[in-house]
Backbone as CSV, one residue per row, in Angstrom:
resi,resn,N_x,N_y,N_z,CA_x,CA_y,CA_z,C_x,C_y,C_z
1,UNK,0.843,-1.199,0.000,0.000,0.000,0.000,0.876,1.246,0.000
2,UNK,0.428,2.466,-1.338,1.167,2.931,-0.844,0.706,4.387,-0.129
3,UNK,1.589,4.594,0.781,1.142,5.989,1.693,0.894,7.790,1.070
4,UNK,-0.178,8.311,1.464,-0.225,9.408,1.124,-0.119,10.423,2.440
5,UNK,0.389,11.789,2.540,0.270,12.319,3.795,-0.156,14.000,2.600
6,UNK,-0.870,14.444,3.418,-0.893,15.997,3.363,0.290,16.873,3.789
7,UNK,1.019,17.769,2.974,2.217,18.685,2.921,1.873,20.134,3.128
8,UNK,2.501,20.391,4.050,1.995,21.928,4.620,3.384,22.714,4.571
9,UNK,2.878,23.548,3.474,3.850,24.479,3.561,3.418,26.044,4.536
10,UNK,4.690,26.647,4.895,4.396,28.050,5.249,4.114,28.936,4.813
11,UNK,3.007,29.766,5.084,2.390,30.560,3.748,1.540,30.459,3.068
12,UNK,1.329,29.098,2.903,1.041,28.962,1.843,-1.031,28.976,1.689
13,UNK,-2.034,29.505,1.466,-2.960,29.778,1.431,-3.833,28.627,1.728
14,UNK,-4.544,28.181,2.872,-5.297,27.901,3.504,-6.314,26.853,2.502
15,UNK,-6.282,27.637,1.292,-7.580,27.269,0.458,-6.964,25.948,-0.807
16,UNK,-5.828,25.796,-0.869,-4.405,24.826,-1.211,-3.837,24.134,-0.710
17,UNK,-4.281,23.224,-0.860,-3.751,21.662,-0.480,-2.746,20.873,-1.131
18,UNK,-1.910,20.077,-0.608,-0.958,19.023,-0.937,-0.489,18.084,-0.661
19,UNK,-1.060,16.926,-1.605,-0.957,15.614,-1.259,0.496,14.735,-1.977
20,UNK,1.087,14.014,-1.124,2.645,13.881,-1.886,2.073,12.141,-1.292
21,UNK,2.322,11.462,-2.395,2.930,9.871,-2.780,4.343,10.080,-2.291
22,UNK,4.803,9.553,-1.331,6.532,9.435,-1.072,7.082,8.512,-2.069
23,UNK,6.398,7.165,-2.541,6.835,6.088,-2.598,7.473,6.283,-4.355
24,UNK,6.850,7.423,-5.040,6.543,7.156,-6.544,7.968,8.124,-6.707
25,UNK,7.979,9.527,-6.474,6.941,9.799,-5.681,6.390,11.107,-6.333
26,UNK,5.308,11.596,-6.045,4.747,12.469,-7.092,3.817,13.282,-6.018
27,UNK,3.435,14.717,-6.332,2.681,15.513,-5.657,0.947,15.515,-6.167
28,UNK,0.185,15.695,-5.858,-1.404,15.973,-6.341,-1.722,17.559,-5.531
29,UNK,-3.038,17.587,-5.651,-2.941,19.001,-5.114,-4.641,19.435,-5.167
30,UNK,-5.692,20.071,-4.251,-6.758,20.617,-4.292,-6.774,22.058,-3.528
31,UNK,-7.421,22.798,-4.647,-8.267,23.998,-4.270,-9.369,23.545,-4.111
32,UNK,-9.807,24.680,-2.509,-11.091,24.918,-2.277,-11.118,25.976,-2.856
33,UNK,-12.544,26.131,-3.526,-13.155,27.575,-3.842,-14.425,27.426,-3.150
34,UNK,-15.172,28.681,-3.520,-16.545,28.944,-2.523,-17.306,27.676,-3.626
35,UNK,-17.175,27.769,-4.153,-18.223,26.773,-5.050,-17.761,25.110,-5.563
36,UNK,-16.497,25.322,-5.510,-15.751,23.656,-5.612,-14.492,22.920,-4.962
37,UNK,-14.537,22.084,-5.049,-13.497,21.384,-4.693,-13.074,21.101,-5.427
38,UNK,-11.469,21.333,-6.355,-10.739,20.720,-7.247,-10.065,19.551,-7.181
39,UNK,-9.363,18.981,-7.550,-8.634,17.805,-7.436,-8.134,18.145,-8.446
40,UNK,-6.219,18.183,-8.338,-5.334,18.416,-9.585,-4.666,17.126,-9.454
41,UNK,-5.096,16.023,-9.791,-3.822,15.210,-10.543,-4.475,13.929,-9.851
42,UNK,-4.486,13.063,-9.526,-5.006,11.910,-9.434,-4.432,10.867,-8.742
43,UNK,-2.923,10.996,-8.668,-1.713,9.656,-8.230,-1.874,9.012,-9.132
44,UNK,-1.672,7.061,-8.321,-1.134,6.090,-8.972,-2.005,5.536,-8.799
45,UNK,-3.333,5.899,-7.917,-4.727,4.426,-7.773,-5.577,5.338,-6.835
46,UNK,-6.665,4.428,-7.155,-8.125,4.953,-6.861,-7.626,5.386,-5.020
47,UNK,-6.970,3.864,-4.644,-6.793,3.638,-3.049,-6.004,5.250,-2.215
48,UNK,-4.620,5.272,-3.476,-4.301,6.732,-2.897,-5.201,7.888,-3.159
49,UNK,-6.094,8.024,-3.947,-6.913,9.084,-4.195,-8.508,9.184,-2.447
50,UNK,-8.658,8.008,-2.181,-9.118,7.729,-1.572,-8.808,8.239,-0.262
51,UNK,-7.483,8.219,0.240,-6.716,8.937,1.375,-6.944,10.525,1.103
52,UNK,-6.636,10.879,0.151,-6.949,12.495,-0.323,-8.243,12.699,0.278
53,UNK,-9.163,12.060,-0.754,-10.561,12.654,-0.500,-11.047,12.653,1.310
54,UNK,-10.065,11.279,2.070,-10.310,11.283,3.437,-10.294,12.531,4.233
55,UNK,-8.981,12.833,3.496,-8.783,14.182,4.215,-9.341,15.846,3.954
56,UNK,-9.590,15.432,2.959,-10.447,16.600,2.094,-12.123,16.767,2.850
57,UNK,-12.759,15.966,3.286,-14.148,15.403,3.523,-14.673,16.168,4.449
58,UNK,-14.150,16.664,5.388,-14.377,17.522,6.433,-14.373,18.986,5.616
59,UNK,-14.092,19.380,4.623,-13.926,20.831,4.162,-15.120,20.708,2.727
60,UNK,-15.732,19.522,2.616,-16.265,19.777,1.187,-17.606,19.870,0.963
61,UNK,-18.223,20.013,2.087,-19.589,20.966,2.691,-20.382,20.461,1.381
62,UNK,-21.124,22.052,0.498,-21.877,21.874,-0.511,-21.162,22.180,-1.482
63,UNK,-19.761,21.761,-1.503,-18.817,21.941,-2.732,-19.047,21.004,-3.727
64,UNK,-18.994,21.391,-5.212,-19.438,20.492,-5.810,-18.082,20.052,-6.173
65,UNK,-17.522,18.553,-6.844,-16.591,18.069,-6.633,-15.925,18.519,-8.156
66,UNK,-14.803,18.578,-8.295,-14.205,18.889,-10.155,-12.657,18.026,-10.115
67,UNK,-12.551,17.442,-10.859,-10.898,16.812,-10.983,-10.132,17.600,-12.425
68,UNK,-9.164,17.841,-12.070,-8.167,18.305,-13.449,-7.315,17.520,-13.562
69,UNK,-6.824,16.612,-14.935,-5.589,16.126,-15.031,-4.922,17.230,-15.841
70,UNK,-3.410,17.138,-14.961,-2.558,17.828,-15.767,-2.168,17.243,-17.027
71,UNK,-2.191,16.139,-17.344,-1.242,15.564,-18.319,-1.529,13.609,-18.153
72,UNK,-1.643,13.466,-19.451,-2.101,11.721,-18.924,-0.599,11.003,-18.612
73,UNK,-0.148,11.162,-18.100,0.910,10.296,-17.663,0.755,9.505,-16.306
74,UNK,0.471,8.145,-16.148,0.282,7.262,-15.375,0.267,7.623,-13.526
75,UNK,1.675,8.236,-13.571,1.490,8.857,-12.026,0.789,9.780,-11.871
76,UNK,0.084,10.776,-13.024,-0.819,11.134,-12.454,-2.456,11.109,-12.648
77,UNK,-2.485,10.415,-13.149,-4.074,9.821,-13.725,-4.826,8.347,-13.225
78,UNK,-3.735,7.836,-12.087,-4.306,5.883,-12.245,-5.376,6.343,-10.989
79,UNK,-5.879,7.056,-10.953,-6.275,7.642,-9.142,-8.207,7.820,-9.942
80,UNK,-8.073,7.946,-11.519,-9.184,8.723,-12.432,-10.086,7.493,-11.989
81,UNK,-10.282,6.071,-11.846,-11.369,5.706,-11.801,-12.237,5.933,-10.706
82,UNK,-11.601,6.349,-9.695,-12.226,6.460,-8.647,-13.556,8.191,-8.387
83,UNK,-13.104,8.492,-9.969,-14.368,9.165,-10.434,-14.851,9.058,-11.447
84,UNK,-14.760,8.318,-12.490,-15.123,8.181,-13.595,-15.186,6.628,-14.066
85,UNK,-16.078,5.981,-14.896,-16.158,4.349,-15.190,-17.494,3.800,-14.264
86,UNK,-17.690,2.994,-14.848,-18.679,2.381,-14.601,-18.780,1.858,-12.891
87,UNK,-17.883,1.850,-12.000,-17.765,1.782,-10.478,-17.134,2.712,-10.063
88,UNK,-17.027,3.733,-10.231,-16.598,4.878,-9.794,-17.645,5.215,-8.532
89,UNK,-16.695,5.159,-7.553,-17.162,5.203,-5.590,-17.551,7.064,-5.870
90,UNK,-16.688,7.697,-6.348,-17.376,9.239,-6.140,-17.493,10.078,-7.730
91,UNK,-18.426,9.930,-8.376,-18.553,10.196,-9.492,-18.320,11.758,-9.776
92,UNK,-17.535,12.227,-10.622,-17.045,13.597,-10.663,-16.492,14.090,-12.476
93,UNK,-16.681,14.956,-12.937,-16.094,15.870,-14.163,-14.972,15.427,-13.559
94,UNK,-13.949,14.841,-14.671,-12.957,15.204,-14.788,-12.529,15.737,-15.746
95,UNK,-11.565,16.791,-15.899,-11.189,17.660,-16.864,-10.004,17.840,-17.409
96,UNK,-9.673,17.380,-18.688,-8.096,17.328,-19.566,-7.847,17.765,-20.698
97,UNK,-6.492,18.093,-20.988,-6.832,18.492,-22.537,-7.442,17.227,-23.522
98,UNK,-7.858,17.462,-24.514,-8.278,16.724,-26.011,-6.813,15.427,-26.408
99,UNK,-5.989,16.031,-25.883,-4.952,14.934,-26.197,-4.668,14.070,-25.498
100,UNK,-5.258,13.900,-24.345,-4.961,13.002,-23.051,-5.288,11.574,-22.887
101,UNK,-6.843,11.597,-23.849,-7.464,10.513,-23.695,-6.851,9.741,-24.863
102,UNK,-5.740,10.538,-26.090,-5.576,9.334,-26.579,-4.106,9.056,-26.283
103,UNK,-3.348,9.536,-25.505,-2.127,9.137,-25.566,-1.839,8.322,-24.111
104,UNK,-3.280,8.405,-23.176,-3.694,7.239,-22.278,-4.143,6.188,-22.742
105,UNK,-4.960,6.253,-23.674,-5.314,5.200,-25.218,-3.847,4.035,-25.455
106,UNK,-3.188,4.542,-25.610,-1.918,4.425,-26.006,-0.908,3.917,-25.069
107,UNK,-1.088,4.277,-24.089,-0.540,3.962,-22.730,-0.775,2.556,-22.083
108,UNK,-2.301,2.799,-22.471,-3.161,1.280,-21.648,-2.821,0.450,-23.075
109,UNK,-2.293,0.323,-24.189,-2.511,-0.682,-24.994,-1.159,-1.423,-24.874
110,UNK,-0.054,-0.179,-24.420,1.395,-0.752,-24.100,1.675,-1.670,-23.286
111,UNK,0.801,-2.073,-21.901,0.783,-2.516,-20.970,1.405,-2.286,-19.561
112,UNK,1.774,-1.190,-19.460,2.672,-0.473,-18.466,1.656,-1.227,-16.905
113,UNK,0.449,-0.748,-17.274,-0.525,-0.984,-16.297,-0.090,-2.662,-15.466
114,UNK,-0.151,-3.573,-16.789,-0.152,-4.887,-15.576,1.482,-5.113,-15.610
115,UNK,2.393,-4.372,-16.374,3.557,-4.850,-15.596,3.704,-3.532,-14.258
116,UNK,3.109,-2.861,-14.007,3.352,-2.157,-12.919,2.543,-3.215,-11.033
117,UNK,1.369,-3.654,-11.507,0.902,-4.486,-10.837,1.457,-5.705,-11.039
118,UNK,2.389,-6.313,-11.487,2.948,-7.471,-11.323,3.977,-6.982,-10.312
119,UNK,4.691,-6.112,-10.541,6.289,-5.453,-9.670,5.408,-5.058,-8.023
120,UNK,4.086,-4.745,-8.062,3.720,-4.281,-6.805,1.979,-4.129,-6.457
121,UNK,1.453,-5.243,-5.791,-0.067,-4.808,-6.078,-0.845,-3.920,-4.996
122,UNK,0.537,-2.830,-4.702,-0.469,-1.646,-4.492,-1.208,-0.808,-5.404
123,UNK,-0.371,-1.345,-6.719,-1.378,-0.802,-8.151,-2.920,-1.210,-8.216
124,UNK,-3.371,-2.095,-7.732,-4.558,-3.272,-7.886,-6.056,-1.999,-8.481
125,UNK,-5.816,-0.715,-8.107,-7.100,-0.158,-7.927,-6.450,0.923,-8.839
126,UNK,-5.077,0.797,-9.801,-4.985,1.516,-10.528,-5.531,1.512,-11.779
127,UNK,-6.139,2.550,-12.879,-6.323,1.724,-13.991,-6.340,3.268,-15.137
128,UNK,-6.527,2.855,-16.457,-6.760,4.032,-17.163,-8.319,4.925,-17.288
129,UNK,-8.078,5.439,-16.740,-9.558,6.334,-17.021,-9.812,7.394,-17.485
130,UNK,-10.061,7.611,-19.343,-9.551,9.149,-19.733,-10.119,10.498,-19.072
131,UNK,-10.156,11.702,-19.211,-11.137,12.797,-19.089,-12.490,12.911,-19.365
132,UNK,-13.440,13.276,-18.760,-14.605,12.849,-19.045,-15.439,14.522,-20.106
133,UNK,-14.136,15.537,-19.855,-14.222,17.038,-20.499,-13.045,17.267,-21.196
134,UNK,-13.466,17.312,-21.988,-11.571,17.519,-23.004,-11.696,19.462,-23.582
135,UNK,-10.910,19.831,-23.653,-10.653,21.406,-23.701,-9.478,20.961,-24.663
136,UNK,-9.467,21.979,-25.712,-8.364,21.802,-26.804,-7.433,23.245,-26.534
137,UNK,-7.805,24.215,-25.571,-6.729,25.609,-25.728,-7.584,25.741,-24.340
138,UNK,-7.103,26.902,-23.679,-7.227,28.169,-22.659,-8.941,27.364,-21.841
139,UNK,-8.998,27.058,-20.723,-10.183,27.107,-19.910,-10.116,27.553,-18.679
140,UNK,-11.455,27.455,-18.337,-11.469,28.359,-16.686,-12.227,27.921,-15.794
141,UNK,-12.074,27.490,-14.140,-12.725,26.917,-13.143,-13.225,27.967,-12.455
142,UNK,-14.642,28.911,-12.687,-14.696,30.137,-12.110,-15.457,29.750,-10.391
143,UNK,-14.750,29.811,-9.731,-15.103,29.291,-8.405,-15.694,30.093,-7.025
144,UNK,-15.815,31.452,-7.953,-16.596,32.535,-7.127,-15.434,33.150,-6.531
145,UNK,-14.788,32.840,-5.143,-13.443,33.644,-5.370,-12.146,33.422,-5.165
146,UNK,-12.369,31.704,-5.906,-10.627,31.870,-6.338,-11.154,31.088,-8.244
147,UNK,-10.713,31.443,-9.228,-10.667,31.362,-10.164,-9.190,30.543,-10.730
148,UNK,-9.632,28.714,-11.649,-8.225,28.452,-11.655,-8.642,28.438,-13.587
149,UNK,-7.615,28.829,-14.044,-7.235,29.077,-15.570,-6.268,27.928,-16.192
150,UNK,-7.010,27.030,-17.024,-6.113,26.103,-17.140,-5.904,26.512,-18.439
151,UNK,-3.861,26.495,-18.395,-3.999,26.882,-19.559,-2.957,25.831,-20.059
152,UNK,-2.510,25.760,-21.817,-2.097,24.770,-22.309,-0.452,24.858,-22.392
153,UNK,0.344,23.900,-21.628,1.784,24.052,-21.549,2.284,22.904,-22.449
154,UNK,2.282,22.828,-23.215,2.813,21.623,-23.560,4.574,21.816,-23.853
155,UNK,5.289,20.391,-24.199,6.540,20.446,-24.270,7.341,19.134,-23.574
156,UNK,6.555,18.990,-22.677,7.098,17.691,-21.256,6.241,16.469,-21.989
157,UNK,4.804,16.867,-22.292,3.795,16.361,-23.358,3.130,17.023,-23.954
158,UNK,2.271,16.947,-25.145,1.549,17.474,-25.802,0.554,17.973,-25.277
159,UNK,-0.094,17.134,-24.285,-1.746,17.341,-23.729,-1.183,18.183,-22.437
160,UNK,-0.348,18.791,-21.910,0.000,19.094,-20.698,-0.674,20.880,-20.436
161,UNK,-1.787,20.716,-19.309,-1.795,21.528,-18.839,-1.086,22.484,-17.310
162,UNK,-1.104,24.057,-17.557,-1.154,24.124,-16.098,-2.259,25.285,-15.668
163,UNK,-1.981,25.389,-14.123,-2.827,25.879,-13.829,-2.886,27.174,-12.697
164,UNK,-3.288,28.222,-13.491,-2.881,29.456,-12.312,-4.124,30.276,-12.210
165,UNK,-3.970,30.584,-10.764,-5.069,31.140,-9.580,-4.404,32.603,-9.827
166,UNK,-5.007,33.503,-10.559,-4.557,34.885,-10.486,-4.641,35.665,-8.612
167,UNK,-5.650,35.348,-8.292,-6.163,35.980,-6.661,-5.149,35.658,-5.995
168,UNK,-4.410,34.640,-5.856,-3.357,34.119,-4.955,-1.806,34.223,-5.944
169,UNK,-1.825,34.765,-6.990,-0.753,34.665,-7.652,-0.130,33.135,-7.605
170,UNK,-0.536,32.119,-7.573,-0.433,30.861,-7.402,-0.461,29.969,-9.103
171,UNK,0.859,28.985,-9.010,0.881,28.483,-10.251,1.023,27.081,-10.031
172,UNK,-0.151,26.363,-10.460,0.185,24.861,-10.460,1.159,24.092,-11.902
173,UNK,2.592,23.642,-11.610,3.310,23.485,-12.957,3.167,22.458,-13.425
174,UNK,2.599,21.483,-12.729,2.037,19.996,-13.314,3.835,19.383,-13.585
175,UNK,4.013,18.646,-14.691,5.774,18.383,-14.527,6.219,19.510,-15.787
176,UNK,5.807,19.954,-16.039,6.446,21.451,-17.049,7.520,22.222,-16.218
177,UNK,8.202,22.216,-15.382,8.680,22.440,-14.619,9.025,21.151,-13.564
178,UNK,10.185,21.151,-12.869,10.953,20.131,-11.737,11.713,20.161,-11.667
179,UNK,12.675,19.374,-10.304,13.477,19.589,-10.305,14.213,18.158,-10.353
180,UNK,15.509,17.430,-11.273,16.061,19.054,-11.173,16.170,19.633,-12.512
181,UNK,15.153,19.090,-13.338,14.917,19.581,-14.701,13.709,18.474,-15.502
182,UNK,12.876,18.740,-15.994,11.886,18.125,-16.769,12.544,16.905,-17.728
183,UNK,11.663,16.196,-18.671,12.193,15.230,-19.439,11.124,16.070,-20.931
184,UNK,11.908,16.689,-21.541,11.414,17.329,-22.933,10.588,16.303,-24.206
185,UNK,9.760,16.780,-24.872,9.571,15.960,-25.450,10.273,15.878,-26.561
186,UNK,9.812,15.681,-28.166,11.082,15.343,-28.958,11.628,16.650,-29.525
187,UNK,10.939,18.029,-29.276,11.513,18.996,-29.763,11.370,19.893,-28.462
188,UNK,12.790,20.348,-27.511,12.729,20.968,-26.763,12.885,22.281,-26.561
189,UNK,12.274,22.991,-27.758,12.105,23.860,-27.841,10.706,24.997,-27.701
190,UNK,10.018,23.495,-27.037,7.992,24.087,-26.937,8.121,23.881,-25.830
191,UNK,8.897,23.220,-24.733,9.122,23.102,-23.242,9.555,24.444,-22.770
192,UNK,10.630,24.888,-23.146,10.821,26.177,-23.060,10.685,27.241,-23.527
193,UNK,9.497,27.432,-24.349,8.250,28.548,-24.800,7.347,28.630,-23.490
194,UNK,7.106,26.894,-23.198,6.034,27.043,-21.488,6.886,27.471,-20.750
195,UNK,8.253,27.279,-20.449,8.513,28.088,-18.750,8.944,29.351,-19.312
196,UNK,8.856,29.583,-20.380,8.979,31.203,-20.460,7.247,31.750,-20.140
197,UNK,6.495,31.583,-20.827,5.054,31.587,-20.726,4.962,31.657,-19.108
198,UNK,5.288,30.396,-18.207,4.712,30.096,-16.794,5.521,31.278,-16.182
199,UNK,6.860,31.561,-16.613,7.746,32.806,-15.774,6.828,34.008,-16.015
200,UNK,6.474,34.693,-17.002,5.999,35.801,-17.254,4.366,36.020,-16.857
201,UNK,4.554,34.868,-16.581,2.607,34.948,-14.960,3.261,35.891,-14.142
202,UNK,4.300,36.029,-13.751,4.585,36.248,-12.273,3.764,35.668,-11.273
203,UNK,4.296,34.206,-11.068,4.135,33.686,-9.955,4.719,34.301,-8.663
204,UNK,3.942,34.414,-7.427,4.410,34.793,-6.135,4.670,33.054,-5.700
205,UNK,3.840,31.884,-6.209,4.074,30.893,-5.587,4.124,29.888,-6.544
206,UNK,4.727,28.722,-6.845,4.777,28.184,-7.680,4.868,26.212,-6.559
207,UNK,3.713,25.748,-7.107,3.879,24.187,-6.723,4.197,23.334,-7.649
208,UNK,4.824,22.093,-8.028,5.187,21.582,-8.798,5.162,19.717,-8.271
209,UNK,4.636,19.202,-9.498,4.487,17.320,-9.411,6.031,16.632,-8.388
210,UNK,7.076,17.398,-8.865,8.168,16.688,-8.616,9.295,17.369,-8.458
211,UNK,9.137,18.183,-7.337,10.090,19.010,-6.679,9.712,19.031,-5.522
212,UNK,9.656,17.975,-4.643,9.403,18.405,-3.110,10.238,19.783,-2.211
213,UNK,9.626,20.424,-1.543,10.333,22.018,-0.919,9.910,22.532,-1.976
214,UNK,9.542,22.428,-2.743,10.051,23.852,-3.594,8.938,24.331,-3.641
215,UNK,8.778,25.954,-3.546,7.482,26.584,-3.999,8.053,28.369,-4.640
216,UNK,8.531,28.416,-4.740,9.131,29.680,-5.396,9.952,29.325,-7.046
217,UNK,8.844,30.535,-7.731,9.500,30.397,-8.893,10.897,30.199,-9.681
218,UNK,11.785,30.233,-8.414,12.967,30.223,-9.303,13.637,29.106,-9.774
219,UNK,12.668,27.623,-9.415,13.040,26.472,-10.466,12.447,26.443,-11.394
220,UNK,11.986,27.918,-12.250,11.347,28.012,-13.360,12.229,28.311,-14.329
221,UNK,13.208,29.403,-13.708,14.209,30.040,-14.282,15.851,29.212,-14.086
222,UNK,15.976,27.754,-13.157,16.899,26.973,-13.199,16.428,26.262,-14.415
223,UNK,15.315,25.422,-14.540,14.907,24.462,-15.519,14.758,25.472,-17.034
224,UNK,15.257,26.788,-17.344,15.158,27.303,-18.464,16.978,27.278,-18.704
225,UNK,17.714,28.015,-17.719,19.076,27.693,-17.245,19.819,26.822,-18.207
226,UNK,19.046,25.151,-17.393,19.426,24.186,-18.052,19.111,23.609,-19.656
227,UNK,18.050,24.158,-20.193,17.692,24.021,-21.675,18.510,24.957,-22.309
228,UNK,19.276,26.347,-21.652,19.576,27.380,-22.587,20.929,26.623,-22.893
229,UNK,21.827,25.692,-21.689,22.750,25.037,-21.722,22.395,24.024,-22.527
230,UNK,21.879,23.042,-22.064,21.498,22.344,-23.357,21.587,22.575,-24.865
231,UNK,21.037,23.310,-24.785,21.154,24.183,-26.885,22.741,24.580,-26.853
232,UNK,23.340,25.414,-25.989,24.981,25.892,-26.511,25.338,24.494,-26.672
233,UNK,25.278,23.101,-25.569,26.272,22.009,-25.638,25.764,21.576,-27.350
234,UNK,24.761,21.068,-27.339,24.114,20.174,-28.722,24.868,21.624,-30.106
235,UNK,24.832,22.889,-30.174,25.250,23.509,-31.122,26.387,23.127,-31.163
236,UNK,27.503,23.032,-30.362,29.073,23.033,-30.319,29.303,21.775,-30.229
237,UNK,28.561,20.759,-30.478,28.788,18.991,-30.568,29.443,18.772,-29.681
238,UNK,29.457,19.397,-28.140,30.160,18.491,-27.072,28.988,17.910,-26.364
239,UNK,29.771,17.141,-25.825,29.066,15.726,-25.463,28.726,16.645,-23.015
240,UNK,27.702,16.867,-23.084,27.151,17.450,-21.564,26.680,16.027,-21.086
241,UNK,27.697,15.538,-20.356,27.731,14.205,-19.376,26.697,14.408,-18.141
242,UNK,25.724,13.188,-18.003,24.508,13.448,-17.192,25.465,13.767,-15.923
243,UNK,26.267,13.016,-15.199,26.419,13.064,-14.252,26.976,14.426,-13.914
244,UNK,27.380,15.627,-14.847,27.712,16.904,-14.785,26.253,17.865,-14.540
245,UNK,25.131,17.314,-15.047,24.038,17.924,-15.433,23.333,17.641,-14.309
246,UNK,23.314,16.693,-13.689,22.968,16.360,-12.465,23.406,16.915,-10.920
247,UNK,22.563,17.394,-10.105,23.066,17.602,-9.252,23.358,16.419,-8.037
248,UNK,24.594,17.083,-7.375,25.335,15.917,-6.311,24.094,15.227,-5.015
249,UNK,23.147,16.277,-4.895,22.503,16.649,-4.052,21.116,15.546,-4.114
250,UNK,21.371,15.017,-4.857,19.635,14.342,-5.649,19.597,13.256,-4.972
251,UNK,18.770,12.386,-4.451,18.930,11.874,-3.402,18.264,10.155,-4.438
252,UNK,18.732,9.159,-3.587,18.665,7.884,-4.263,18.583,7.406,-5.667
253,UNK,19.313,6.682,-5.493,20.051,5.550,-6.738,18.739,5.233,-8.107
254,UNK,17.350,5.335,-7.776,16.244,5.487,-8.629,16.464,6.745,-9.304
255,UNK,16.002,7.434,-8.582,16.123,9.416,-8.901,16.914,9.172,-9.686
256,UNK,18.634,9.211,-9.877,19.491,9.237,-10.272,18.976,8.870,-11.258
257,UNK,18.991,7.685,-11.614,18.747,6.896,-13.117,18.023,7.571,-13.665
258,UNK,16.725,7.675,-12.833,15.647,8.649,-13.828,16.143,9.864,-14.298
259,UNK,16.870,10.257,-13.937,17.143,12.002,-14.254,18.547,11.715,-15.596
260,UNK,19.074,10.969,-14.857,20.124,10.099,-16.160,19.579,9.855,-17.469
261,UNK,18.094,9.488,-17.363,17.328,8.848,-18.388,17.191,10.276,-19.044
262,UNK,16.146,11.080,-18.023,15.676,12.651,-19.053,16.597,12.592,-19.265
263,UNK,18.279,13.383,-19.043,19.015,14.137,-19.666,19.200,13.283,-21.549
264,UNK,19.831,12.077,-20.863,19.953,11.211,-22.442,19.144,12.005,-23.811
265,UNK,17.772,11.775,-23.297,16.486,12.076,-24.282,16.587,13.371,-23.991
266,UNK,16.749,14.239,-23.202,16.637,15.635,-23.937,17.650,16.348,-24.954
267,UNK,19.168,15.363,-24.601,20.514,15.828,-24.873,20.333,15.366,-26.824
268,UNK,19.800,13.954,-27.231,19.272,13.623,-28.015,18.235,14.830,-28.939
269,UNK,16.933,15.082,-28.315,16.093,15.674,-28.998,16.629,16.892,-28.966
270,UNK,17.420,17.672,-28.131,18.155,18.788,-28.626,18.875,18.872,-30.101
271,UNK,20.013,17.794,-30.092,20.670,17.987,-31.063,19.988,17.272,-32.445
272,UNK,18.983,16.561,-32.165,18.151,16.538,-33.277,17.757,17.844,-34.127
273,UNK,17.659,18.939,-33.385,16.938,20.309,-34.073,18.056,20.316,-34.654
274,UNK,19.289,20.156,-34.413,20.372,20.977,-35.164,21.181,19.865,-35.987
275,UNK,20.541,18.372,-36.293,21.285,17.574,-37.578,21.035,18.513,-38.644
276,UNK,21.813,18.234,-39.226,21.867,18.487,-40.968,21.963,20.294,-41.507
277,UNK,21.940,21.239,-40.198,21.748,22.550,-40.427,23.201,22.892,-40.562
């Protein structure tokens, strides 16, 4: 099973919540507004979504319930049946871009799903469940008085939204942002159109899938940092060694690999823009 706890930062607005998976590990996240309860991101299974809503339950009065996926990527969507499908325990809108449901399509045909429940059956209550509202550009959760604007970041993925609360100067980065740098998609040059885009919100606060501590924008402007480096290394054909790109600081032998992995594929789709020019 795996554990969820609520994350309290200082400061941080009363009406904003944060739920962190240690194990994966990945962040989720709900606004209260006067009129709803959001749910940003879903986890890895209905069971961890279930702990959320535990704790949520005491605050959700005559709120009507709303889910947003940022982006269909498995850690944060396996949590969707537990509002949507034919046994869905709390039936709810969920809301994604137009591209989500098919590159979860796509996802569930690969089989990620039962080799993830073979390695561990705290998955058991995970499953694919697309958006039940698809938005193709710019939408809005008008919540009386906090207002969330989902708008379209793509770059990390195609379907990737994020999401910012103008009233609180508050920016949800979904993984368009992390630390200690995103995994680009094949042209990393629309990843960093979004954190230029997400910088010029002026965020006062910035939460993010996969940067635990962090809530200040300035791993907006490290993770641009590292793409602007990226482009000089891939122009000048030297070879930017992960373990240089990596910081010393990153904690277990998983992490590592994974971040080993992005750099590979971004260092790749970088110098892809620049074969043959």
């Amino acid at each position: 099973m795996f554990e969820v706890e609520a994350v309290h930062y200082a400061g941080l607005d009363a009406r904003i919540r944060v739920y962190r998976c240690a194990d994966v590990p990945v962040d989720s996240f709900a606004v209260l507004t006067r009129r709803f309860a959001v749910i940003v991101d879903t986890l890895i299974s209905q069971e961890a979504m279930l702990a959320v809503l535990a704790d949520l339950e005491p605050d959700l009065g005559s709120r009507g319930l709303l889910v947003v996926n940022t982006h269909g990527d498995w850690d944060h969507v396996w949590g969707n049946g537990l509002f949507a499908g034919p046994d869905a325990a709390r039936p709810a809108p969920i809301i994604g871009h137009e591209g989500a449901e098919t590159r979860m399509r796509e996802a569930e045909a690969s089989g990620i799903l039962e080799e993830k429940r073979a390695e561990d059956p705290a998955y058991r209550t995970a499953g694919w469940f697309p958006p039940t509202l698809s938005i193709a550009g710019p939408g809005r959760i008008e919540g009386g008085d906090l207002s969330l604007s989902l708008l379209p970041a793509p770059g990390h993925t195609p379907d990737h939204l994020a999401i910012w609360i103008p009233q609180v100067r508050l920016l949800l980065a979904g993984d368009a942002a992390e630390w200690p740098f995103p995994e680009a998609g094949d042209d990393p040059s629309v990843l960093r159109a979004t954190l230029r885009r997400m910088r010029d919100l002026g965020p006062r606060t910035v939460l993010y899938c996969h940067a635990p501590g962090r809530t200040t924008p300035d791993l907006i402007d490290e993770n641009l940092v590292y793409f602007e480096r990226l482009e000089e290394e891939a122009r000048s054909g030297r070879d930017w060694a992960a373990a240089e790109a990596i910081p010393p600081d990153l904690d277990g032998a998983l992490d590592r690999s994974l971040y080993e992995s992005f750099h590979q594929h971004n260092v790749a789709a970088m110098r892809g823009r620049f074969r043959g020019q």
